[in-house]
C-alpha positions as CSV (number, residue, x, y, z in Angstrom):
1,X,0.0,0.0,0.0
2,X,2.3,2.5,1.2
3,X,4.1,2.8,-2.6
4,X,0.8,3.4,-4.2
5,X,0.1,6.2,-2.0
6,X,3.6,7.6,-2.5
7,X,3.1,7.3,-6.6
8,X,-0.3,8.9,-5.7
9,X,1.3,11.7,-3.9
10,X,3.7,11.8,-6.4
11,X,1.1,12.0,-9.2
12,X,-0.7,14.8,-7.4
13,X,2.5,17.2,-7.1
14,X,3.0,17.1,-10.7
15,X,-0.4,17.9,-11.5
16,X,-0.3,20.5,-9.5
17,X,3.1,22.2,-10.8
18,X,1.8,21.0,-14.2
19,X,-1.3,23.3,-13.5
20,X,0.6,26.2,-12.0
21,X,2.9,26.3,-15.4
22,X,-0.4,26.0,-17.7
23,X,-2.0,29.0,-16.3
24,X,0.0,32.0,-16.9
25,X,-1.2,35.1,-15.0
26,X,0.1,38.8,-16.9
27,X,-0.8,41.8,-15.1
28,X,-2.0,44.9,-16.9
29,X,0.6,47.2,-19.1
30,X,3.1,44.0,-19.4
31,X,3.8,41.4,-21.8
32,X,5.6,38.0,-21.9
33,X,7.3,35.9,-24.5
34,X,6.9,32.8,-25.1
35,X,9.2,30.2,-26.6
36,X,8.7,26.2,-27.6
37,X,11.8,24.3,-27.2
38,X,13.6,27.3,-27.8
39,X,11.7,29.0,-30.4
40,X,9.4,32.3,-30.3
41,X,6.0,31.4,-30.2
42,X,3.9,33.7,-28.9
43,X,3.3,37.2,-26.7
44,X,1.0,36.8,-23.8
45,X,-1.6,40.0,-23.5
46,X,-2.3,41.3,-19.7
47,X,-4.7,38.5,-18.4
48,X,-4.9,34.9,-17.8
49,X,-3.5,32.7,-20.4
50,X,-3.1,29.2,-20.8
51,X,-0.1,27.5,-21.9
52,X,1.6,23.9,-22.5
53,X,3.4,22.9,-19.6
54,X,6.8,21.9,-19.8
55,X,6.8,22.4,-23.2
56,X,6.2,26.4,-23.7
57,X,8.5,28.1,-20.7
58,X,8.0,32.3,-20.5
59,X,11.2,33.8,-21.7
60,X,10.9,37.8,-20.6
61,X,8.2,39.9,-19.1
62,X,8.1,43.3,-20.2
63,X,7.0,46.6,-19.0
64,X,5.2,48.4,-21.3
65,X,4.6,51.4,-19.7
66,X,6.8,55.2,-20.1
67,X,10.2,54.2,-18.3
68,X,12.7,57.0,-17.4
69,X,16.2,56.7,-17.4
70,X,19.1,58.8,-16.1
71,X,22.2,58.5,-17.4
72,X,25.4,59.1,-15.6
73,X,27.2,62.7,-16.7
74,X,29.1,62.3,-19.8
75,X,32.0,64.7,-20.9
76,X,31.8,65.4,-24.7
77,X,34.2,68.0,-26.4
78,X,33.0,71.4,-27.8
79,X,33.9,72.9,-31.0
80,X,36.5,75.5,-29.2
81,X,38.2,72.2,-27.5
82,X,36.4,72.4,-24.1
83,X,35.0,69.5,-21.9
84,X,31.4,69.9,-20.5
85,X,29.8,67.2,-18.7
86,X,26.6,66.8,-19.8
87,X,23.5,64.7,-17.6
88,X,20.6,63.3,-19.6
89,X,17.1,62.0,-19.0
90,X,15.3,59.3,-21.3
91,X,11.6,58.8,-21.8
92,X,11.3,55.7,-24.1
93,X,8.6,53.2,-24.1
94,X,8.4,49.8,-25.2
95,X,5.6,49.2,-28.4
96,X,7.0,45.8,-29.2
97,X,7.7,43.2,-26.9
98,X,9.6,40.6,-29.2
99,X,11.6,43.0,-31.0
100,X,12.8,44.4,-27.9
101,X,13.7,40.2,-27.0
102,X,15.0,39.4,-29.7
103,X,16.4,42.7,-32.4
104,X,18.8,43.8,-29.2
105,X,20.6,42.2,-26.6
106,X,20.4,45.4,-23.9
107,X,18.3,47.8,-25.2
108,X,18.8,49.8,-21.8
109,X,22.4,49.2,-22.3
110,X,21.7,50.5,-26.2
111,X,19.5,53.2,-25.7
112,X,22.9,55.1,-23.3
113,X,26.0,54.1,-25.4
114,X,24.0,56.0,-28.4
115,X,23.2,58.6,-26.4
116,X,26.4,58.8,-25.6
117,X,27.7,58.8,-29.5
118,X,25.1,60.9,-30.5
119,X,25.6,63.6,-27.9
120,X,29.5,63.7,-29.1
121,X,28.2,64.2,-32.0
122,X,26.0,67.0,-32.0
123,X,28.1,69.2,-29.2
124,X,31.1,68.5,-31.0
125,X,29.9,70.5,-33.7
126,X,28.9,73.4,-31.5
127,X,30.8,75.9,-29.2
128,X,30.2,76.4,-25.5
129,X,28.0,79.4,-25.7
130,X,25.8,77.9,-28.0
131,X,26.2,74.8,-26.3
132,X,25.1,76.1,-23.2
133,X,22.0,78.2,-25.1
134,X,20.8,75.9,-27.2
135,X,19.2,73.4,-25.0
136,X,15.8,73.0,-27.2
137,X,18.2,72.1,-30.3
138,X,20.1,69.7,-28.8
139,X,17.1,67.8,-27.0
140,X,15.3,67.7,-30.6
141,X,18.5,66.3,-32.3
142,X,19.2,63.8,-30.0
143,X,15.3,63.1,-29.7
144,X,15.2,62.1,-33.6
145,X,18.6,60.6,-34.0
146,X,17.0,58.0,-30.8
147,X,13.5,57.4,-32.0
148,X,15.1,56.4,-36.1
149,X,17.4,53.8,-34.1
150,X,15.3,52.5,-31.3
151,X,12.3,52.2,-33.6
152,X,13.3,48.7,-34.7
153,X,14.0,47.4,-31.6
154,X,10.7,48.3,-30.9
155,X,11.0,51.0,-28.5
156,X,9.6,54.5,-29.1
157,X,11.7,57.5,-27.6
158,X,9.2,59.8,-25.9
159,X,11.6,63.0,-24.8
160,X,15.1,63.7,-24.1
161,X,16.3,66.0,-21.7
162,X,19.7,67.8,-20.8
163,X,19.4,67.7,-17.1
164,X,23.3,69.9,-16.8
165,X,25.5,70.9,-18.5
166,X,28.9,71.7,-16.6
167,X,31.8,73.9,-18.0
168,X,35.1,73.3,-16.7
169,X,35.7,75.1,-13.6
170,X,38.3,77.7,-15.1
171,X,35.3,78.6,-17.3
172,X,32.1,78.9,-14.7
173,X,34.4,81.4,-13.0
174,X,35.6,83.6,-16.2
175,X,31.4,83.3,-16.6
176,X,30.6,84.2,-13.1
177,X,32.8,87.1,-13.2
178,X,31.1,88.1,-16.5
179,X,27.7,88.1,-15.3
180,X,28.8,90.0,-12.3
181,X,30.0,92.7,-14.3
182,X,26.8,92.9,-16.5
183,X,24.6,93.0,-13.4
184,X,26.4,96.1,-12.3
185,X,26.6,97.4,-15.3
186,X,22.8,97.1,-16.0
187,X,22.7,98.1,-12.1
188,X,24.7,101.5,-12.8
189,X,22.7,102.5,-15.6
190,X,19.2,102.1,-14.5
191,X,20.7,104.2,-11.0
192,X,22.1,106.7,-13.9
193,X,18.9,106.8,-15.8
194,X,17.1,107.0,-12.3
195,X,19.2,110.1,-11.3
196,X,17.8,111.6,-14.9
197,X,14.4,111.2,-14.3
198,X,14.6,112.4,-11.1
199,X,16.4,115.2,-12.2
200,X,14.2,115.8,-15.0
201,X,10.6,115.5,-13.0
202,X,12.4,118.2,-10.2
203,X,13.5,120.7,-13.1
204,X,9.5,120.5,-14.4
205,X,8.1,120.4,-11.2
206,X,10.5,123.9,-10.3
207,X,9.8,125.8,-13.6
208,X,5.8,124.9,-13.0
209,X,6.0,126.1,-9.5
210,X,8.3,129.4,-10.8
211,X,5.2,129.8,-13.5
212,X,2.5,129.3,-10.8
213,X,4.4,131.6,-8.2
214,X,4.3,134.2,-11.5
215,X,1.3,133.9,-12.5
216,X,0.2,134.5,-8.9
217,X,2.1,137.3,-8.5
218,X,1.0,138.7,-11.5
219,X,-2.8,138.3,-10.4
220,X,-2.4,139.9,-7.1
221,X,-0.6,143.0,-8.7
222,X,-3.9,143.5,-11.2
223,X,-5.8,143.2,-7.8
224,X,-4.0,145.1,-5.5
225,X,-3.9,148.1,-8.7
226,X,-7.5,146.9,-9.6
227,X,-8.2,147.9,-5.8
228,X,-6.4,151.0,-5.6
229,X,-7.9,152.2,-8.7
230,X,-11.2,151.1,-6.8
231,X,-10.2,153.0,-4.0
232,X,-8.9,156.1,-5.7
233,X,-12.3,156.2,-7.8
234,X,-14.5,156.3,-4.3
235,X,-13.1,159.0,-2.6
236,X,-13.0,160.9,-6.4
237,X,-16.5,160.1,-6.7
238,X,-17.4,160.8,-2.7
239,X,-15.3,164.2,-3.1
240,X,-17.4,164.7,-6.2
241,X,-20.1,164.4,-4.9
242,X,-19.6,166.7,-1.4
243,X,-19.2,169.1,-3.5
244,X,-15.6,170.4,-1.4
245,X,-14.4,173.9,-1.3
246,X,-11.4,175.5,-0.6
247,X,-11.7,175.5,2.8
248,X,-11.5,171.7,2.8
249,X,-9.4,171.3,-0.2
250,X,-6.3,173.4,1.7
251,X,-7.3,171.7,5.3
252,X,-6.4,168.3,3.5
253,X,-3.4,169.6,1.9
254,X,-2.2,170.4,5.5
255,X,-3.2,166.9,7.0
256,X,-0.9,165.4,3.8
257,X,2.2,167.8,4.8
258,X,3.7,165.6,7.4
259,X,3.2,162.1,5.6
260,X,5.0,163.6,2.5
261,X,7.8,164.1,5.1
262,X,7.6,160.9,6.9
263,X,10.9,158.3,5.9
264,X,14.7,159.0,5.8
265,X,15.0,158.6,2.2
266,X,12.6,161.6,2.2
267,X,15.6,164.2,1.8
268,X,13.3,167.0,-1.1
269,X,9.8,166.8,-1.7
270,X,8.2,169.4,-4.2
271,X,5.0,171.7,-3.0
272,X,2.4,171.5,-6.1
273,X,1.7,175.0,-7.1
274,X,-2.6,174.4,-6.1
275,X,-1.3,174.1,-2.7
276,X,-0.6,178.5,-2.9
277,X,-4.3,178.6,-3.7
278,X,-5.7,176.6,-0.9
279,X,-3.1,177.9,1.7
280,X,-4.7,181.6,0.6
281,X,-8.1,180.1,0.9
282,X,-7.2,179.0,4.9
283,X,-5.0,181.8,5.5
284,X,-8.2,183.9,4.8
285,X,-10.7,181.8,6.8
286,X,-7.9,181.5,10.3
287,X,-7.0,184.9,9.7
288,X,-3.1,184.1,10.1
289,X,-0.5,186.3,9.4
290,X,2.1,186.4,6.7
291,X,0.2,183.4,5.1
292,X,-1.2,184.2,1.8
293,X,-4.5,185.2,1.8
294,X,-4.0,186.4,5.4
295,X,-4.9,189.5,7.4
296,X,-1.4,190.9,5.9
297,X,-2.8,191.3,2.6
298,X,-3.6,189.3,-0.5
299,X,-5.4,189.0,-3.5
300,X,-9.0,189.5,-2.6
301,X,-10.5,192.8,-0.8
302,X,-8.1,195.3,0.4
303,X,-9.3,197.9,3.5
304,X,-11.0,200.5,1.1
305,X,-13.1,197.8,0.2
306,X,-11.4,197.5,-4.0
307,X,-10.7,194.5,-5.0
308,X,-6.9,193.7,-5.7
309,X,-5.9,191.2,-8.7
310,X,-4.2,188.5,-7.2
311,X,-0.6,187.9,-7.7
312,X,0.6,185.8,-10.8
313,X,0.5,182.1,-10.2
314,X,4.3,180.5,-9.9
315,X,5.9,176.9,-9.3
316,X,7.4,177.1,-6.2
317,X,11.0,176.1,-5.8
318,X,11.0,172.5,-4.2
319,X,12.3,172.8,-0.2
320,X,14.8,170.7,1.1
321,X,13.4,169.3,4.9
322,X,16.8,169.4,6.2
């Protein structure tokens, strides 16, 4: 009994491994090749599949999703004979599975040593400044030179991108320096061109004030002659209309006398000739002597009661107040 039941047991392991081979479980974005005594057969979808046990075995599973691969810094020469290192990034995906088995041996291995060639290429046919602006250029070379190779080994290069790109240290300094300098040149002339405007916007804003300030001054010397002209014409028309006489006329010459007089600078002053006139008028009316007009004889009535012609009327010589 007990070797039946070890054939038995025996019989039921290799069923069970026999079923475990025959169903073939893929997960979703994969794919797995498979090969019959050594020969491609077949590429298993994501699902279940079913295949001959021990006589179709799964060479490679392969992800077909968007991989991304970063290379290690490369140095490639530059036209003008200088080393840059240069970092890359790879976005390739996989479209065919068996190709990718079969056409290469590494295509991860492929894919960087013709980066590699290619990027010698292309820089080497550049200089550093344009290596160093012309990042968009190189990433679309490289990009097409990639996808024409890779496409038969059934791998489709998505983007390519220059991660760095190092000068030599001798250089990053000479262009450090460089850029300094620019900064404070640019720095320099926008603090010149500040200092013009300035200048410029406190020149305007002076000649506007200077134009306001005359313009101000010039209104309040029409007003202040506008009201002295106002003035003047009052006391004309409020004279006018008192009707004055001379009596009045040669009282407010005397009451102007001493503010003629008033000031140092006041050295002559002239008498107007209508001041005789008025000063005969009062001398008359006060009755003082020597006066003209006065008690000590004038030009009008005498003591026999004739009338005398009054003397010729003369500018008086201007008097000196000292």
């Amino acid at each position: 009994m007990q070797p039946i039941i070890i054939v038995l047991i025996i019989l039921v392991v290799l069923v069970f491994i026999a079923l475990i081979k025959t169903v073939q479980v893929i997960p979703q974005a994969q794919a797995a090749i498979v090969e019959r005594f050594g020969r491609y057969t077949r590429t298993l979808s994501a699902g279940l599949n079913i295949v001959v046990p021990f006589i179709d075995t799964i060479r490679n599973r392969i992800d077909l999703r968007e991989q991304v691969v970063p290379f290690p810094p490369q140095p490639v020469i530059t036209q003008d004979n200088l080393v840059v290192n240069i970092d890359t990034v790879i976005y390739y995906q996989v479209t065919d599975a068996r190709a990718a088995t079969y056409e290469v041996a590494s295509y991860i291995q492929a894919i960087e040593q013709l980066t590699v060639t290619t990027l010698r290429n292309i820089i080497g046919g550049m200089d550093l400044e344009r290596t160093l602006t012309s990042r968009e250029e190189i990433n679309a070379a490289l990009r097409g030179v990639l996808d024409e190779a890779t496409g038969k080994w059934g791998i489709r290069v998505n983007r390519v991108e220059l991660k760095a790109i190092e000068p030599p240290t001798s250089i990053q300094d000479s262009m450090e320096k460089q850029m300094r300098a620019d900064r404070d040149k640019r720095a320099a002339i926008l603090t010149a061109e500040g200092v013009r405007q300035s200048q410029i916007l406190t020149a305007e804003g002076e000649k506007q004030s200077q134009i306001l300030r005359a313009e101000g001054e010039a209104k309040a010397a029409a007003l202040r002659a506008e009201g002295e002209a106002q003035a003047i014409r009052t006391v004309f028309e409020s004279i006018h209309a008192g009707d004055p006489d001379q009596k009045l006329l040669a009282y407010q010459y005397l009451q102007m006398l001493p503010k003629i007089a008033e000031g140092d600078a006041n050295k002559l002053w002239i008498i107007p000739s209508e001041l005789n006139d008025a000063l005969k008028g009062l001398g008359g009316i006060v009755n003082i002597p020597g006066m003209p007009g006065g008690g000590g004889g004038g030009g009008t009535g005498g003591a026999n009661g004739t009338t005398t012609a009054p003397a010729p009327r003369r500018e008086n010589p201007p008097f000196d107040k000292n």
